[in-house]
C-alpha positions in Angstrom: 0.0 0.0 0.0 1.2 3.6 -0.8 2.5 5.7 1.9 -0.8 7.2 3.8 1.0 10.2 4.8 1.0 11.8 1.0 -2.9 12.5 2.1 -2.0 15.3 4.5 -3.2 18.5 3.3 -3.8 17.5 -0.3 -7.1 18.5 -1.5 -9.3 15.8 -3.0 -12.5 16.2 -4.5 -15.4 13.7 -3.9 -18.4 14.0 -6.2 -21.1 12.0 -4.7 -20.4 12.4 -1.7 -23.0 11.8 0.7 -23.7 8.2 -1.1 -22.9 4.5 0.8 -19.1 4.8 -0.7 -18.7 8.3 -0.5 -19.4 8.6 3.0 -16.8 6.0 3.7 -14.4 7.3 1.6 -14.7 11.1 2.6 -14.3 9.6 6.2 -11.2 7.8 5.7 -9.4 10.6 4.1 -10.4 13.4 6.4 -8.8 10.8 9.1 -6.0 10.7 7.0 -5.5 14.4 7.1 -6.7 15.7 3.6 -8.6 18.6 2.6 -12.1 16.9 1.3 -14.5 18.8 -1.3 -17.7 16.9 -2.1 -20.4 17.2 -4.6 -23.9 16.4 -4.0 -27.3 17.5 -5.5 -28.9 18.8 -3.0 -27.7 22.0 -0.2 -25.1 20.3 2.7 -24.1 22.4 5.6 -20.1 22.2 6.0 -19.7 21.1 9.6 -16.4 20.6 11.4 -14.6 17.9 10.7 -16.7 16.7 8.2 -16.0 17.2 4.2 -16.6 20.7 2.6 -20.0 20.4 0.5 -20.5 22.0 -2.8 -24.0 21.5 -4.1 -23.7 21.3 -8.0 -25.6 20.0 -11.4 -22.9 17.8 -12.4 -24.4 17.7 -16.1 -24.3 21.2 -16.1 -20.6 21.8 -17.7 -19.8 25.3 -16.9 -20.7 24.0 -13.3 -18.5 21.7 -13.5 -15.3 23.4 -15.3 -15.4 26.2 -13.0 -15.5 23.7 -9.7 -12.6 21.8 -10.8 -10.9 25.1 -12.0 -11.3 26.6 -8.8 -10.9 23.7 -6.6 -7.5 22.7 -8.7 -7.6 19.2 -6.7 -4.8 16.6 -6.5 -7.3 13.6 -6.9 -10.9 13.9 -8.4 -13.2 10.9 -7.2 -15.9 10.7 -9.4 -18.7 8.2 -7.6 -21.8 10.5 -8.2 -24.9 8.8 -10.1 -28.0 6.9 -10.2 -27.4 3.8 -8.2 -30.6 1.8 -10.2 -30.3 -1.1 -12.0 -33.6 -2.2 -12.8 -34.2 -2.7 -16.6 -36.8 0.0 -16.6 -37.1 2.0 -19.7 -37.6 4.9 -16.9 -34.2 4.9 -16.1 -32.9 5.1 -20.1 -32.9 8.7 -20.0 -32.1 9.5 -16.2 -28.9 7.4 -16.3 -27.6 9.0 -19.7 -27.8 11.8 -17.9 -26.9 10.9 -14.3 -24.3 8.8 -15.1 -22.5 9.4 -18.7 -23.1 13.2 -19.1 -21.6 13.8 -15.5 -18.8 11.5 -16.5 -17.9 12.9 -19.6 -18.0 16.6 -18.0 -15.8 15.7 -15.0 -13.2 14.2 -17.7 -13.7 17.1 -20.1 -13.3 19.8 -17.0 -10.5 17.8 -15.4 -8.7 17.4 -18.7 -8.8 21.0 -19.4 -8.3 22.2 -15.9 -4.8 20.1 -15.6 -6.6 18.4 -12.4 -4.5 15.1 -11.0 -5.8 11.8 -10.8 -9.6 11.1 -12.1 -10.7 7.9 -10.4 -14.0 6.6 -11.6 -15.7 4.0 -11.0 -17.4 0.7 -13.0 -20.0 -1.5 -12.5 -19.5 -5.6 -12.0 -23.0 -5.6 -14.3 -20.9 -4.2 -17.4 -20.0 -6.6 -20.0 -16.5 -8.4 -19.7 -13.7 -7.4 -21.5 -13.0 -9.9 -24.3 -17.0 -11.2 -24.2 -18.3 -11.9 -27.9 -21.1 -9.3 -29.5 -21.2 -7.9 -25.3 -25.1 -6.6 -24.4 -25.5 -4.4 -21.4 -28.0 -5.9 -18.7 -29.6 -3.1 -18.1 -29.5 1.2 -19.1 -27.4 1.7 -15.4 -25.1 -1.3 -17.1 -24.3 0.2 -20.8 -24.2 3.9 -18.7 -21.3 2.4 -16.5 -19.9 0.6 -19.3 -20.0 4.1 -21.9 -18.4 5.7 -19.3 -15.4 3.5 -18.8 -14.7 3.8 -22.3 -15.0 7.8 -22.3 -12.2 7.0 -19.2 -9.9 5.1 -21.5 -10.4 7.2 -24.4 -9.3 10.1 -22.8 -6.4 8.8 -21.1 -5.3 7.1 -24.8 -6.1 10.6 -27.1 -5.2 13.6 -24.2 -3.1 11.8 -21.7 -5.4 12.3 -18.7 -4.8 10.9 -15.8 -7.6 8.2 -15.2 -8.0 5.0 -13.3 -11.1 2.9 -13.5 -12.2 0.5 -10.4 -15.4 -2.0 -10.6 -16.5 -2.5 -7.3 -17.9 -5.7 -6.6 -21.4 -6.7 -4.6 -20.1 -4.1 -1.7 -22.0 -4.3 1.7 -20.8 -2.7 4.8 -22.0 -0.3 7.7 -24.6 2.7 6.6 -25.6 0.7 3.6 -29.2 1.6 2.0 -31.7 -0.2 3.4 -33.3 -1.8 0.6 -29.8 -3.4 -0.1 -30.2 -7.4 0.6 -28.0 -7.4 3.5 -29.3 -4.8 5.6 -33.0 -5.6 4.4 -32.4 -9.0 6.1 -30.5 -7.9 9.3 -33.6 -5.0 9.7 -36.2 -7.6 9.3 -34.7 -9.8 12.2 -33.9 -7.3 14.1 -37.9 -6.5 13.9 -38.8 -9.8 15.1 -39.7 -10.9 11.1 -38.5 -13.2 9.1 -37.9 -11.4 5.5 -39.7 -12.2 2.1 -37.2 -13.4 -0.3 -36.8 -14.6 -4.2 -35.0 -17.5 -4.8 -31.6 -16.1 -4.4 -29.6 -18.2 -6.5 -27.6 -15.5 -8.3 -23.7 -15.5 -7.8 -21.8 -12.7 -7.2 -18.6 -11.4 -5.4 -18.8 -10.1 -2.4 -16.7 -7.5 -1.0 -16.7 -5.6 2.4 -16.5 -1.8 2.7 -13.6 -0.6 4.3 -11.6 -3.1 1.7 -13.5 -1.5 -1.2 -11.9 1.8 0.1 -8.9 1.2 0.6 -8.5 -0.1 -3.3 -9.7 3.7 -4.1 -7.3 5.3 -2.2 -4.6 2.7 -4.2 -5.9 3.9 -7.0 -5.3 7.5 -6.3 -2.1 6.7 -4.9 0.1 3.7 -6.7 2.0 5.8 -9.9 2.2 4.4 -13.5 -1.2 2.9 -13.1 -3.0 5.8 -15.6 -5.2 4.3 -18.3 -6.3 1.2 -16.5 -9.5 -0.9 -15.0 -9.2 -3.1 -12.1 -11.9 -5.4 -10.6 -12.2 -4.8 -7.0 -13.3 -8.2 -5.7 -12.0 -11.8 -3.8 -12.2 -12.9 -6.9 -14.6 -15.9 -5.2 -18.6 -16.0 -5.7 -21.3 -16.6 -3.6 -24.5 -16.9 -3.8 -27.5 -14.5 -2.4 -29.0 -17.8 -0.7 -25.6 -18.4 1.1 -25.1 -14.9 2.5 -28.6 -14.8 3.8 -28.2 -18.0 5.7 -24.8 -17.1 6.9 -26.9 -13.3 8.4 -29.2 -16.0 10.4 -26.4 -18.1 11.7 -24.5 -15.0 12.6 -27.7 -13.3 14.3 -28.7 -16.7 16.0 -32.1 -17.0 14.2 -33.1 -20.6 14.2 -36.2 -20.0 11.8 -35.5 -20.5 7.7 -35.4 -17.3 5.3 -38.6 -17.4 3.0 -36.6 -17.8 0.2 -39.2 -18.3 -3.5 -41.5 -16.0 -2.1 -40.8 -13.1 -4.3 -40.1 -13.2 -7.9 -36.4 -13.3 -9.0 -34.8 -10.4 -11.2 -34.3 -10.7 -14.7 -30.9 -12.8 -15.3 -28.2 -10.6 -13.6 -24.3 -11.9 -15.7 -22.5 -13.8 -13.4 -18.8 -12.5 -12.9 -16.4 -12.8 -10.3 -13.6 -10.0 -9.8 -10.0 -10.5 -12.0 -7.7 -9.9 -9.2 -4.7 -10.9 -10.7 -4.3 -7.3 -12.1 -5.4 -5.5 -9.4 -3.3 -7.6 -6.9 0.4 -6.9 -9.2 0.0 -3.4 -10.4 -2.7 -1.9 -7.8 -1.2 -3.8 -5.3 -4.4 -4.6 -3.1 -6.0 -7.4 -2.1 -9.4 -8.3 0.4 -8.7 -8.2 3.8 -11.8 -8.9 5.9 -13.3 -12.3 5.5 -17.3 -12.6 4.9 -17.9 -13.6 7.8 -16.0 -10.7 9.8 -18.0 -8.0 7.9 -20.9 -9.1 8.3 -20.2 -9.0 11.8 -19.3 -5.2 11.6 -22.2 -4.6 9.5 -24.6 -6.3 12.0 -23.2 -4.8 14.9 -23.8 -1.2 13.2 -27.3 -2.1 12.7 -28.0 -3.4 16.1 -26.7 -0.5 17.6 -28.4 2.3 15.2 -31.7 0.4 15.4 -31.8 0.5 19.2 -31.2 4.3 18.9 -33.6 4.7 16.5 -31.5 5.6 13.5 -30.8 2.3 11.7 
């Protein structure tokens, strides 16, 4: 891992800031001593200790070039868009917008403001590299995927500085609650046992504080410009398993109610290629399953019994 002191004073920009990574990642660098900016849609208040909040139209372009002009950060974090990725036609148009229009602006603004490192990020529901005639699962999927491209281009025709990370199925403390794992944790904690869908889908799961820790590699590790790395174990597991394993942990001895809700249309099954991100990023997983979902039902717990879960 790169030397954590380089943080200290630098300022870093955040867009999306207030979101499940964000938060997490504006946390651990204001620990680490930097001077945090972040973007978010709607008015923040600035509190002590806490990031400084700009509230801006990210698909507005002037917005956006006179931000990163005035900021002049050393890293941009670019994490800001629609999380959905239902295969609505609703969401055609709001994640064009959301998610590729704020992309290209932060590349075009950051390219022409000289800004330092543009980290964005991917999604694991993008088509693989190498796959035959790829098709996009869904708009949020072929809005990732568009914008990973735009990342590469740049970096191959005007030499700026971008990295690309695809975060895995990330779970972790402050999640949304509609999420699967704290969905099921809230429902036992409320004395119910949750309604499920079959829960057979595979996927790789990775734990928060891991997940940024691999962004702040990617902001930090040199000569890594122009690439994409999977953030991942590299193993899957299925829904089904990391329900049961929420029960075990929580010592619920009645069954999940799995079949009782209809599945999702066919999500691609991929685990994360760590081989790259291992040699050249030079991270790797740290916390076990089992060991965040212990930290994640412990934050539960304690926000539900205050009330703020």
């Amino acid at each position: 891992m790169a030397n954590l002191n380089l943080w200290r004073g630098q300022r870093i920009l955040v867009t999306g800031g207030s979101g499940f990574l964000g938060s997490h990642l504006c946390r651990r660098l204001l620990d680490l001593g930097a001077e945090v900016h972040a973007t978010s849609r709607v008015e923040r208040r600035s509190e002590p200790g806490g990031p400084i909040w700009w509230q801006v139209d990210l698909t507005a372009i002037d917005r956006v070039r006179k931000l990163l002009t005035d900021l002049n950060p050393m890293v941009v974090y670019h994490l800001a868009g629609s999380a959905g990725a239902k295969p609505d036609l609703a969401l055609v148009l709001p994640t064009l917008e959301g998610l590729v229009v704020s992309a290209v602006n932060i590349l075009v603004a950051g390219t022409e403001a000289g800004s330092g490192r543009i980290v964005m990020t991917g999604s694991l529901t993008e088509p693989a590299w190498g796959e035959h005639a790829p098709i996009p699962s869904s708009p949020y999927a072929a809005a990732k995927w568009t914008s990973s491209a735009y990342a590469r281009m740049f970096h191959l025709l005007y030499q700026t500085p971008t990295v690309v990370l695809t975060p895995f199925m990330t779970f972790g403390p402050g999640q949304d609650r509609s999420k699967i794992i704290p969905s099921v944790i809230l429902s036992l904690l409320r004395g119910e046992s949750p309604r499920l869908s079959s829960c057979l889908w595979e996927v790789d799961w990775i734990f928060i504080d891991d997940l940024v820790e691999a962004f702040l590699a990617a902001a930090a590790v040199p000569d890594i410009e122009g690439n994409c790395f999977d953030v991942g174990t590299g193993t899957n597991r299925t829904v089904r398993s990391v329900v049961e394993r929420i029960f075990l942990l929580m010592g619920e001895r009645t069954q999940p109610l799995f079949g009782m809700l209809p599945d999702r249309p066919s999500e691609p099954v991929r685990s994360a290629d760590t081989m790259q991100t291992n040699q050249l990023l030079k991270w790797r997983a740290q916390i076990t399953l089992d060991e965040g979902l212990r930290r994640t039902i412990a934050w539960y717990t304690t926000h539900a019994a205050m009330g703020r879960a």
